[in-house]
N, CA, C and O atoms as a GROMACS GRO file, in nm:
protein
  520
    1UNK      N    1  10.014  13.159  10.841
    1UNK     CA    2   9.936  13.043  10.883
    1UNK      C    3  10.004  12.918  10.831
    1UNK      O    4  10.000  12.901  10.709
    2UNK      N    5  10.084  12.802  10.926
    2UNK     CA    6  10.094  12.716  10.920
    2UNK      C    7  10.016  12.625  10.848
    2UNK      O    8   9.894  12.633  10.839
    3UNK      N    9  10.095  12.526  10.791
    3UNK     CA   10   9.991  12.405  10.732
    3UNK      C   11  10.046  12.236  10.808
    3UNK      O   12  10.138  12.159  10.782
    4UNK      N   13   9.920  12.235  10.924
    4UNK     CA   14   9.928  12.120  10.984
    4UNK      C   15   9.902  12.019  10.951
    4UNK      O   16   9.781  11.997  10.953
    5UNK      N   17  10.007  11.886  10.896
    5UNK     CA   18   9.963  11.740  10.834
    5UNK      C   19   9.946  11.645  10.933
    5UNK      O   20  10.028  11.623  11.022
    6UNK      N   21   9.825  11.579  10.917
    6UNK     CA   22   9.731  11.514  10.984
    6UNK      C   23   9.726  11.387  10.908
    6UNK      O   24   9.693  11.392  10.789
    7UNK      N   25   9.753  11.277  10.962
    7UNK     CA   26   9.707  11.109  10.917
    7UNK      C   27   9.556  11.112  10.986
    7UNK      O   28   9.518  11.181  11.081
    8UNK      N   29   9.481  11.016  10.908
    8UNK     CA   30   9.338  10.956  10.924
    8UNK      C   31   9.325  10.869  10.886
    8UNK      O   32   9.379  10.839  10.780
    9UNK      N   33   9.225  10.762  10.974
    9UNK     CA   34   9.213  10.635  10.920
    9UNK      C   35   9.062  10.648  10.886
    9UNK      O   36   8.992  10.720  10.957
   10UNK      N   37   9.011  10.584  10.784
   10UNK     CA   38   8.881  10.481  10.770
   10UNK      C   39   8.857  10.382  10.753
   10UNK      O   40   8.822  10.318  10.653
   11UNK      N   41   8.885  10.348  10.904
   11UNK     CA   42   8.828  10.203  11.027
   11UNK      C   43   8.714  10.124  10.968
   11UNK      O   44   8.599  10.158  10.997
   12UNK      N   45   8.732  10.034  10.900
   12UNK     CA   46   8.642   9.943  10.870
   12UNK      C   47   8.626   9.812  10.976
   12UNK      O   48   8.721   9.733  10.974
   13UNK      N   49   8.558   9.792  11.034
   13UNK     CA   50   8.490   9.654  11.117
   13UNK      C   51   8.380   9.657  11.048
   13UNK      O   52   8.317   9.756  11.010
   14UNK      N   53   8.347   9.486  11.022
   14UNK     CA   54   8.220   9.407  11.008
   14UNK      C   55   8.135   9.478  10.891
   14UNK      O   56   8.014   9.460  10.873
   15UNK      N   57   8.222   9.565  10.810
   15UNK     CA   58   8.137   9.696  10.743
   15UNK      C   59   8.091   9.790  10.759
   15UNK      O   60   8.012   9.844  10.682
   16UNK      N   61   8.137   9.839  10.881
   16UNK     CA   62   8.116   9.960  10.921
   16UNK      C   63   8.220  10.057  10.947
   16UNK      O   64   8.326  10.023  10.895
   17UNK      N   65   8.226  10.164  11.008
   17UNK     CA   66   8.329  10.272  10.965
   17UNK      C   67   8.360  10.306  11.110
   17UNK      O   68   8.279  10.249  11.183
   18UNK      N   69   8.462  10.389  11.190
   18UNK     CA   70   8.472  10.445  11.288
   18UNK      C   71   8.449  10.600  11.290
   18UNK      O   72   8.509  10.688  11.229
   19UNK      N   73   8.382  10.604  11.346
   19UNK     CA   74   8.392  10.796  11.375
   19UNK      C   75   8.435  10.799  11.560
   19UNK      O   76   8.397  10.717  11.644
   20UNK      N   77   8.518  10.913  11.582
   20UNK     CA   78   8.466  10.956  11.743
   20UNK      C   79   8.479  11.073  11.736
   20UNK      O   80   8.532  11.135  11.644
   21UNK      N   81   8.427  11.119  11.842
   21UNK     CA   82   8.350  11.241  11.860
   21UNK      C   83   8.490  11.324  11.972
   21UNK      O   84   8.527  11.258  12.069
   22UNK      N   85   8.551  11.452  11.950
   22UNK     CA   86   8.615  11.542  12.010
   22UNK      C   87   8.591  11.579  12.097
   22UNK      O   88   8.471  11.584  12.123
   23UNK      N   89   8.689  11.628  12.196
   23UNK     CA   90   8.598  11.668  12.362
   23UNK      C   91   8.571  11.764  12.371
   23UNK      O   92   8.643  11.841  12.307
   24UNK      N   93   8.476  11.819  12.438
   24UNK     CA   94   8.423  11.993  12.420
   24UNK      C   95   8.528  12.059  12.459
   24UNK      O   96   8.514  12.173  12.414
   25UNK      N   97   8.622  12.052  12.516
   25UNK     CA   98   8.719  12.161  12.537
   25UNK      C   99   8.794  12.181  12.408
   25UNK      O  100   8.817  12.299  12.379
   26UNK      N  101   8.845  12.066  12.307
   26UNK     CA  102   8.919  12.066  12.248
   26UNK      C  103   8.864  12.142  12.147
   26UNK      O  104   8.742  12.157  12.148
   27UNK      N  105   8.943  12.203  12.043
   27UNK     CA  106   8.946  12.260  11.952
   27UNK      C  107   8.838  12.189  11.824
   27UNK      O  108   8.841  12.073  11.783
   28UNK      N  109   8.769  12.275  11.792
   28UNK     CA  110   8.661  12.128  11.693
   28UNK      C  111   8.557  12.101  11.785
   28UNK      O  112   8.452  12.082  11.724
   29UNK      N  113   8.545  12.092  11.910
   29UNK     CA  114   8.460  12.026  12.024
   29UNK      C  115   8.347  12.011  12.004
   29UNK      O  116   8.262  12.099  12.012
   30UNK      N  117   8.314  11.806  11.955
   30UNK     CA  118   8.165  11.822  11.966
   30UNK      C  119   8.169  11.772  11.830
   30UNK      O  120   8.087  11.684  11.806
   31UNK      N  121   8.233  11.801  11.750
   31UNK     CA  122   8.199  11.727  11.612
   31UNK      C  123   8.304  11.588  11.546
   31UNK      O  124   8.425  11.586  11.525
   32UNK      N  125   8.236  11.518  11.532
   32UNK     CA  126   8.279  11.368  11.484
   32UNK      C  127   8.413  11.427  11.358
   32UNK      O  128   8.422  11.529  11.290
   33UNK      N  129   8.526  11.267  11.379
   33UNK     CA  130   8.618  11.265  11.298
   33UNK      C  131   8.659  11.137  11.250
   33UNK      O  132   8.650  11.048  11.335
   34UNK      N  133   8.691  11.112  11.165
   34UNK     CA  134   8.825  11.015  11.137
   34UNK      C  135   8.925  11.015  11.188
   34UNK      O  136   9.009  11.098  11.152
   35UNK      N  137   8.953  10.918  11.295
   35UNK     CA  138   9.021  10.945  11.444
   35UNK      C  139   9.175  10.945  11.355
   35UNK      O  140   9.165  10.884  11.248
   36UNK      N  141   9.288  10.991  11.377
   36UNK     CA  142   9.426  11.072  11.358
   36UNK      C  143   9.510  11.101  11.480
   36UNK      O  144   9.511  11.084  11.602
   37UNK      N  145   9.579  11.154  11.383
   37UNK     CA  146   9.691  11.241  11.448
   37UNK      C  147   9.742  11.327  11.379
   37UNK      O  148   9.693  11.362  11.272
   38UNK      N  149   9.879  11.389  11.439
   38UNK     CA  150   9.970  11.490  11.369
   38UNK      C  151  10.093  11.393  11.331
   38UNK      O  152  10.132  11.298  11.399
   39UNK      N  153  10.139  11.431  11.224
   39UNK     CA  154  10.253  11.311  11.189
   39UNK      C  155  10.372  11.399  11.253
   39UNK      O  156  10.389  11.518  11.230
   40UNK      N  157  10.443  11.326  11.328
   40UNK     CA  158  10.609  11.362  11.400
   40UNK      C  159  10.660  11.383  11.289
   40UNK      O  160  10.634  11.359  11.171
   41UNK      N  161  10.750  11.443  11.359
   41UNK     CA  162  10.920  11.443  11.255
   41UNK      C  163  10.962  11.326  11.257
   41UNK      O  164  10.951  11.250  11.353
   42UNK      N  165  11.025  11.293  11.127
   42UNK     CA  166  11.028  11.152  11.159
   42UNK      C  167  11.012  11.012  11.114
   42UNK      O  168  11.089  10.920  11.086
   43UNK      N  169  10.860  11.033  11.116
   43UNK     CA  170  10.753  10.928  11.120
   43UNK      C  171  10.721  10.925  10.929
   43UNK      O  172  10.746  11.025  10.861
   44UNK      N  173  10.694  10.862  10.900
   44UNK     CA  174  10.598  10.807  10.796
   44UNK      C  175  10.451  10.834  10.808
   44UNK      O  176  10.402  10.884  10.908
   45UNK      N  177  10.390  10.801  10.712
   45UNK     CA  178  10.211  10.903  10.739
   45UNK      C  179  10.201  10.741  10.847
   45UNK      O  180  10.177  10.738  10.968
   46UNK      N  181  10.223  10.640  10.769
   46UNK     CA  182  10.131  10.495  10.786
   46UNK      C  183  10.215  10.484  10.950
   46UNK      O  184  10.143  10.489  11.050
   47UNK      N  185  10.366  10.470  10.964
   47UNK     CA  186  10.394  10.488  11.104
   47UNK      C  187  10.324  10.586  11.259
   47UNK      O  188  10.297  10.561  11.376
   48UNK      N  189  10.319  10.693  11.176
   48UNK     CA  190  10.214  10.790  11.242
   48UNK      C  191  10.088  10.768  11.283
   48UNK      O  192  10.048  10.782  11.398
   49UNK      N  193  10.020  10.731  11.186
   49UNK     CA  194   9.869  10.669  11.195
   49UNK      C  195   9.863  10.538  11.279
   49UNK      O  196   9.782  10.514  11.368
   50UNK      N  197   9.955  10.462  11.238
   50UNK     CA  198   9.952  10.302  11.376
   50UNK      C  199   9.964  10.417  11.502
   50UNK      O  200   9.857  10.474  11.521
   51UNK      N  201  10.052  10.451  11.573
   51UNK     CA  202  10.094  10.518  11.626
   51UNK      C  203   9.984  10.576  11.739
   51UNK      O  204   9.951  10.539  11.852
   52UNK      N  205   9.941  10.692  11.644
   52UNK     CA  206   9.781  10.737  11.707
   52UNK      C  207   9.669  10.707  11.738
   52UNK      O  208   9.580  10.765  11.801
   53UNK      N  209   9.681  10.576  11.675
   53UNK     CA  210   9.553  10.498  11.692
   53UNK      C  211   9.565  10.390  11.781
   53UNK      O  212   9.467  10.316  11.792
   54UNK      N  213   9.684  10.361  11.858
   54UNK     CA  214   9.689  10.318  11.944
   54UNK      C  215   9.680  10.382  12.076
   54UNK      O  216   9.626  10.338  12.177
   55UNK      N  217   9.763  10.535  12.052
   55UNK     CA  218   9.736  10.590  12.154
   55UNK      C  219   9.640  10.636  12.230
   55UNK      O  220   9.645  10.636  12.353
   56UNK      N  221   9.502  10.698  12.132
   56UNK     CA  222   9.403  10.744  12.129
   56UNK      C  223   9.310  10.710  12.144
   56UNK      O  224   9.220  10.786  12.179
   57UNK      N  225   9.283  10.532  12.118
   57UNK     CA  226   9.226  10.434  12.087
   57UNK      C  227   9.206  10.307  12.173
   57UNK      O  228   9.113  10.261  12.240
   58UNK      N  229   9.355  10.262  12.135
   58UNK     CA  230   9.409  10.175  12.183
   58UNK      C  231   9.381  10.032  12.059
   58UNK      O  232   9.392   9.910  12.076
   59UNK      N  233   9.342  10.107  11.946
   59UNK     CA  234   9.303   9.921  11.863
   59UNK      C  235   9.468   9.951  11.773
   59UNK      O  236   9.541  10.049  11.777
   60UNK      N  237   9.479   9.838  11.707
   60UNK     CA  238   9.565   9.788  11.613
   60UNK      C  239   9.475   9.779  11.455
   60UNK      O  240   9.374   9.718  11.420
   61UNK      N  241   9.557   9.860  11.396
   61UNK     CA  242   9.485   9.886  11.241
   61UNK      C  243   9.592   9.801  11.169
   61UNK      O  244   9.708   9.790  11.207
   62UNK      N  245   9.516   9.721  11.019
   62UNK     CA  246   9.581   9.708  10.870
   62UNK      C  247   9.564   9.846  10.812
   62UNK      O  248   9.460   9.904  10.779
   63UNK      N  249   9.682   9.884  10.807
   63UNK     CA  250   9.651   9.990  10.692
   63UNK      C  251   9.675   9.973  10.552
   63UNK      O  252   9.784  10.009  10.507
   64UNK      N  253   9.582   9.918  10.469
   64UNK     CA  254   9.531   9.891  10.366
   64UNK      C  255   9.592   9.921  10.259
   64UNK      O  256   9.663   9.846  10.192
   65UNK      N  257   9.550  10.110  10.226
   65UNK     CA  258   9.593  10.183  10.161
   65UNK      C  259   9.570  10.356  10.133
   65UNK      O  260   9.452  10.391  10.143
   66UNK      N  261   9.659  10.454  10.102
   66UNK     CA  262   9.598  10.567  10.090
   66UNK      C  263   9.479  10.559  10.022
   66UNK      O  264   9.443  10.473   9.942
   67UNK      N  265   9.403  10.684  10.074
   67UNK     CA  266   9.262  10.693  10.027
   67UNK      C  267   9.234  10.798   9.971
   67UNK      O  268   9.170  10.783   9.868
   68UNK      N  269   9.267  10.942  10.009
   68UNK     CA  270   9.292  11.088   9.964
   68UNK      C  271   9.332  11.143  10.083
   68UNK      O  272   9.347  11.101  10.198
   69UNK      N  273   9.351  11.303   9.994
   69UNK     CA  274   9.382  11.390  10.094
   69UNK      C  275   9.326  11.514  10.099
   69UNK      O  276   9.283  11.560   9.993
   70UNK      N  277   9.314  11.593  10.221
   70UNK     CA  278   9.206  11.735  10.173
   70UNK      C  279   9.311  11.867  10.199
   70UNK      O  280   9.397  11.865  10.286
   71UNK      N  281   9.299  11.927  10.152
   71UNK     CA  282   9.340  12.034  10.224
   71UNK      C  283   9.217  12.160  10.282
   71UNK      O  284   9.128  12.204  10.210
   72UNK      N  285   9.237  12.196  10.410
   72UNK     CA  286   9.110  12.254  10.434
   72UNK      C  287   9.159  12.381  10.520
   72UNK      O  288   9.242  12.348  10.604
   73UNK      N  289   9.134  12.488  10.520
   73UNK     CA  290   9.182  12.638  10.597
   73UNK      C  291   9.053  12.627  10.690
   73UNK      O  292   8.932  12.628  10.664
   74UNK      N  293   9.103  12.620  10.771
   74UNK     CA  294   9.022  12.638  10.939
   74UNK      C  295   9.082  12.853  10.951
   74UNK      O  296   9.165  12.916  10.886
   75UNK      N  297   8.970  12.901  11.086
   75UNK     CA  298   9.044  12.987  11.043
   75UNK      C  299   9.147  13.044  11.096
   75UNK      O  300   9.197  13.147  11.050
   76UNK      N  301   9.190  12.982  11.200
   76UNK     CA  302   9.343  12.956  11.242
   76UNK      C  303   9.501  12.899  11.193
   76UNK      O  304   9.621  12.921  11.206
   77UNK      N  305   9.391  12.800  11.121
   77UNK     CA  306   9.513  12.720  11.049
   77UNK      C  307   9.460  12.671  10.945
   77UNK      O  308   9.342  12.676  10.914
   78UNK      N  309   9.585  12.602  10.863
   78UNK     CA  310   9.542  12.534  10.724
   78UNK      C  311   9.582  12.361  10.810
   78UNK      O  312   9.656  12.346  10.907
   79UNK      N  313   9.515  12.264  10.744
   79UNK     CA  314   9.529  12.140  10.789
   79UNK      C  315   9.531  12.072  10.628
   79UNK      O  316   9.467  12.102  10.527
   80UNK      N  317   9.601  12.000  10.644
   80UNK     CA  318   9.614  11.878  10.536
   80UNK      C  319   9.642  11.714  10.602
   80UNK      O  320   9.732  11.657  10.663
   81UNK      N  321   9.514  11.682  10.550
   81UNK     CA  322   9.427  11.555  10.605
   81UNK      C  323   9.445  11.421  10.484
   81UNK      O  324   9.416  11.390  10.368
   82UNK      N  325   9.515  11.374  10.609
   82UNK     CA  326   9.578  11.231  10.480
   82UNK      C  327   9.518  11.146  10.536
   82UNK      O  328   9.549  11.129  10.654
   83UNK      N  329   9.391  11.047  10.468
   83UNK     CA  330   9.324  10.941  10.496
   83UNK      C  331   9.378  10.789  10.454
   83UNK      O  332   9.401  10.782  10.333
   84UNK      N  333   9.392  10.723  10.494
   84UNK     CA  334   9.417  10.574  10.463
   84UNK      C  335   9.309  10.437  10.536
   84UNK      O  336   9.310  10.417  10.658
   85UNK      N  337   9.231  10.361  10.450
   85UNK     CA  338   9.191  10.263  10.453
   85UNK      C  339   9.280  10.194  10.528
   85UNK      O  340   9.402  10.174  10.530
   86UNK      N  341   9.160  10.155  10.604
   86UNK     CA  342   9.222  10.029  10.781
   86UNK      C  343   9.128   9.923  10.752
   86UNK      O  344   9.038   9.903  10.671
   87UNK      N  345   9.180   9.863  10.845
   87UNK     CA  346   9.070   9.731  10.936
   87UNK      C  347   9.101   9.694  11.068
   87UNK      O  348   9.211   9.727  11.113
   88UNK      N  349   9.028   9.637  11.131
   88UNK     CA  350   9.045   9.611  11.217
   88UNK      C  351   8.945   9.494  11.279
   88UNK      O  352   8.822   9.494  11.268
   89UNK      N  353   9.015   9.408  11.337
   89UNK     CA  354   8.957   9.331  11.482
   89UNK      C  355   8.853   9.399  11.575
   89UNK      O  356   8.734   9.371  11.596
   90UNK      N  357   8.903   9.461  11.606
   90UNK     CA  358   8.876   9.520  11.734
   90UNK      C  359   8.765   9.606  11.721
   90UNK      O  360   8.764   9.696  11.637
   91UNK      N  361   8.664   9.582  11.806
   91UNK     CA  362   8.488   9.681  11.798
   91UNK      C  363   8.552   9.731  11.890
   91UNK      O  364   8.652   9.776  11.833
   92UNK      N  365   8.561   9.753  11.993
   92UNK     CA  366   8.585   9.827  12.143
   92UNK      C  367   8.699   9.945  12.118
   92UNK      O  368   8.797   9.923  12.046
   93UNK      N  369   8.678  10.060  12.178
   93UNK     CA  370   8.766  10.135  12.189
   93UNK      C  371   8.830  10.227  12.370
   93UNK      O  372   8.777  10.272  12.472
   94UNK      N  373   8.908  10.217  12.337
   94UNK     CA  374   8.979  10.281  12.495
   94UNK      C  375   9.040  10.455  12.466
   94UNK      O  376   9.149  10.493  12.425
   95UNK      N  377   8.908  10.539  12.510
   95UNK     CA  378   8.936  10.696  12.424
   95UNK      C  379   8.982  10.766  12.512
   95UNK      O  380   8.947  10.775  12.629
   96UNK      N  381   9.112  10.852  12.425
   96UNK     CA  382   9.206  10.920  12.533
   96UNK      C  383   9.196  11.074  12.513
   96UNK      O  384   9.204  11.160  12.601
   97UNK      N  385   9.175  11.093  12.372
   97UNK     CA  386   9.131  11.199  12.335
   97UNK      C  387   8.992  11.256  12.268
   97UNK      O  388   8.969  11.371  12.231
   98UNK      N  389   8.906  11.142  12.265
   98UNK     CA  390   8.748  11.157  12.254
   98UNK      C  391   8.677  11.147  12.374
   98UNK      O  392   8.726  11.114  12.482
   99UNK      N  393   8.526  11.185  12.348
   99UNK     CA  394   8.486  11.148  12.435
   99UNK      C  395   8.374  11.040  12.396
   99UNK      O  396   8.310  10.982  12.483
  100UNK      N  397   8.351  11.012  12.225
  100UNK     CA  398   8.267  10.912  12.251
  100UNK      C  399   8.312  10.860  12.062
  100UNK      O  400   8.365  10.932  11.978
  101UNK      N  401   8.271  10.722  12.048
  101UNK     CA  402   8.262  10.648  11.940
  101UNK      C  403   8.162  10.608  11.878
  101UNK      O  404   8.062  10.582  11.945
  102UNK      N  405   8.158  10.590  11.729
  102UNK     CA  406   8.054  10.516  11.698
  102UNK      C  407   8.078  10.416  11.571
  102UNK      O  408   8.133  10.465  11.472
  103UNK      N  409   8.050  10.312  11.568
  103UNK     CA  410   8.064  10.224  11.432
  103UNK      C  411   7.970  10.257  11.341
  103UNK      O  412   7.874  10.188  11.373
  104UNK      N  413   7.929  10.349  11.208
  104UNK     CA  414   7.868  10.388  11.129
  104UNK      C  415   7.863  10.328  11.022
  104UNK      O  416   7.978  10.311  10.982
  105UNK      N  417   7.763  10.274  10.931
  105UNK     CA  418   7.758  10.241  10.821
  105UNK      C  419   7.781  10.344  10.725
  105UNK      O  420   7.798  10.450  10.784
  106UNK      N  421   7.789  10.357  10.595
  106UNK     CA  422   7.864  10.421  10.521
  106UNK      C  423   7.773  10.505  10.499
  106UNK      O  424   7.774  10.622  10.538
  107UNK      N  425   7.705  10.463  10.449
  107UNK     CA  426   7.535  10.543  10.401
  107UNK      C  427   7.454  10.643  10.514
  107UNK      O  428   7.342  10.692  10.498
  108UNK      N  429   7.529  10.657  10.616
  108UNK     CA  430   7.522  10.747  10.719
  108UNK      C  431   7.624  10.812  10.780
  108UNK      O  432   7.618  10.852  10.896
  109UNK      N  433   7.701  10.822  10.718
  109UNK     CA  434   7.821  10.906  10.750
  109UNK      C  435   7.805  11.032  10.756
  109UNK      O  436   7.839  11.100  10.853
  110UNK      N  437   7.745  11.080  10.639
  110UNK     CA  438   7.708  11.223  10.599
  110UNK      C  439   7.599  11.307  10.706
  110UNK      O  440   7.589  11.430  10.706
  111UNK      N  441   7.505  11.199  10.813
  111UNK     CA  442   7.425  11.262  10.882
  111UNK      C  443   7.475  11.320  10.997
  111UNK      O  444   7.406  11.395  11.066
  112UNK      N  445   7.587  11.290  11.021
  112UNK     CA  446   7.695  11.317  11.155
  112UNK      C  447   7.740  11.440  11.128
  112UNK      O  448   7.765  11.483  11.015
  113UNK      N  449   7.751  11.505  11.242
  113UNK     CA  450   7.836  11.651  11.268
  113UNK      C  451   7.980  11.630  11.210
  113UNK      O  452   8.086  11.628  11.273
  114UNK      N  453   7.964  11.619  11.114
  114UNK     CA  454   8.177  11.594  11.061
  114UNK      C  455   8.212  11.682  11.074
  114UNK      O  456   8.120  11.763  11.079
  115UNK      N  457   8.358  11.747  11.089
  115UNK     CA  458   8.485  11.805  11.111
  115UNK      C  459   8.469  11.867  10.968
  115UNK      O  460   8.467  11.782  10.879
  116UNK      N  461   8.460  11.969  10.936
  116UNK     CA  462   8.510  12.012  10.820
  116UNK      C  463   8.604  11.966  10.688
  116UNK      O  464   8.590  11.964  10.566
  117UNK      N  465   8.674  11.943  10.753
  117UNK     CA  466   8.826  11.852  10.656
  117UNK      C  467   8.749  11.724  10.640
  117UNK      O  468   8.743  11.662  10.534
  118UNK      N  469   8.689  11.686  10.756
  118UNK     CA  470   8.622  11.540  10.709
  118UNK      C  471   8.559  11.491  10.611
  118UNK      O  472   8.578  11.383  10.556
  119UNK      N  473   8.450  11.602  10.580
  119UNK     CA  474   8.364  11.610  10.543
  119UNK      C  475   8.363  11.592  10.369
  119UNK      O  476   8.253  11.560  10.325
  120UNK      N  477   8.450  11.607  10.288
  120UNK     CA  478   8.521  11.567  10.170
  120UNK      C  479   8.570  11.429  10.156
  120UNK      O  480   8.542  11.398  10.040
  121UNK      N  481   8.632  11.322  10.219
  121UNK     CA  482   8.637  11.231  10.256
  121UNK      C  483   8.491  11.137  10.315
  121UNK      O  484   8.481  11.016  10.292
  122UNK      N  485   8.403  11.203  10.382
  122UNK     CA  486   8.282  11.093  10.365
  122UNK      C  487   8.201  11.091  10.245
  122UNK      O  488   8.143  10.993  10.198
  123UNK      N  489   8.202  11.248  10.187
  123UNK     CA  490   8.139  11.216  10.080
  123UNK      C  491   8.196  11.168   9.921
  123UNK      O  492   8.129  11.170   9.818
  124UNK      N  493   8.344  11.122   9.936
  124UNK     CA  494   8.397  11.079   9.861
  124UNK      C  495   8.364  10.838   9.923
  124UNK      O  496   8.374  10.724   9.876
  125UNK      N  497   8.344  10.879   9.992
  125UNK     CA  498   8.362  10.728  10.089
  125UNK      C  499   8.216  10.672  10.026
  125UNK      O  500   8.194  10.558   9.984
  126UNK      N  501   8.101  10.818  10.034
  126UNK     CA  502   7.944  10.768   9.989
  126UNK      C  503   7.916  10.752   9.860
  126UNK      O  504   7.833  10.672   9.816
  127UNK      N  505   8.009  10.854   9.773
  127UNK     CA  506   8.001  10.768   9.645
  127UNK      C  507   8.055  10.684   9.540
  127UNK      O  508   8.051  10.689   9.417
  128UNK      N  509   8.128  10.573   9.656
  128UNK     CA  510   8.240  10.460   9.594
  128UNK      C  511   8.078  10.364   9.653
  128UNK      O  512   7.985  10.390   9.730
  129UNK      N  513   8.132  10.212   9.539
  129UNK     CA  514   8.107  10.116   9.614
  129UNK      C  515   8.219  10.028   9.636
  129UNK      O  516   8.291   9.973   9.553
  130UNK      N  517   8.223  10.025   9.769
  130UNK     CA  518   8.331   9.927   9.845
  130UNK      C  519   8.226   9.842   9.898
  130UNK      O  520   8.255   9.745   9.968
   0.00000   0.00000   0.00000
């Protein structure tokens, strides 16, 4: 079993956070993430992450700074989930690989269907104050 590395952002607008939601076909289908990617050969985590989040998205992130990382065994694969603090302009999103978004306050992160791997990362996010 492979170990797949994954960039993630946490999208801050106006004080709120980004989640979107996976498409039912896809793998995960149906449960909210910290929108990503797979980092290329290549690439840098922070190159990677602009990258995907344009593609996927279509907004333009500051990426701030690393935030953590998880490692989590799905039971296909192992994933290692590298998060980095964003911002952004931009409320609107143009989804290529979701099927839906939401701007979440922090203090509700945890009520959302998270992604497994995610799910270490919001509750590290709920008990900072930023």
């Amino acid at each position: 079993m492979g170990m797949i590395r994954v960039v993630c952002g946490v999208i801050f607008n106006e004080g709120r956070i980004l989640l979107c939601r996976r498409k039912p076909e896809k793998s995960l289908g149906g449960y909210w993430e910290f929108p990503g990617g797979k980092i290329e050969v290549g690439e840098t985590e922070e190159e990677s992450l602009y990258r995907e989040l344009q593609e996927e998205l279509g907004i333009k992130v500051e990426i701030e700074r690393y935030f953590m990382s998880v490692v989590h065994n799905y039971d296909t694969f192992t994933i290692e989930l590298i998060a980095y603090v964003c911002t952004t302009e931009q409320s609107s999103c143009i989804l290529t690989d979701h099927d839906q978004y939401e701007w979440v306050n922090k203090s509700e992160l945890l009520n959302w269907k998270l992604a497994p791997a995610d799910i270490p990362i919001a509750n590290e996010l709920c008990s900072m104050s930023m």
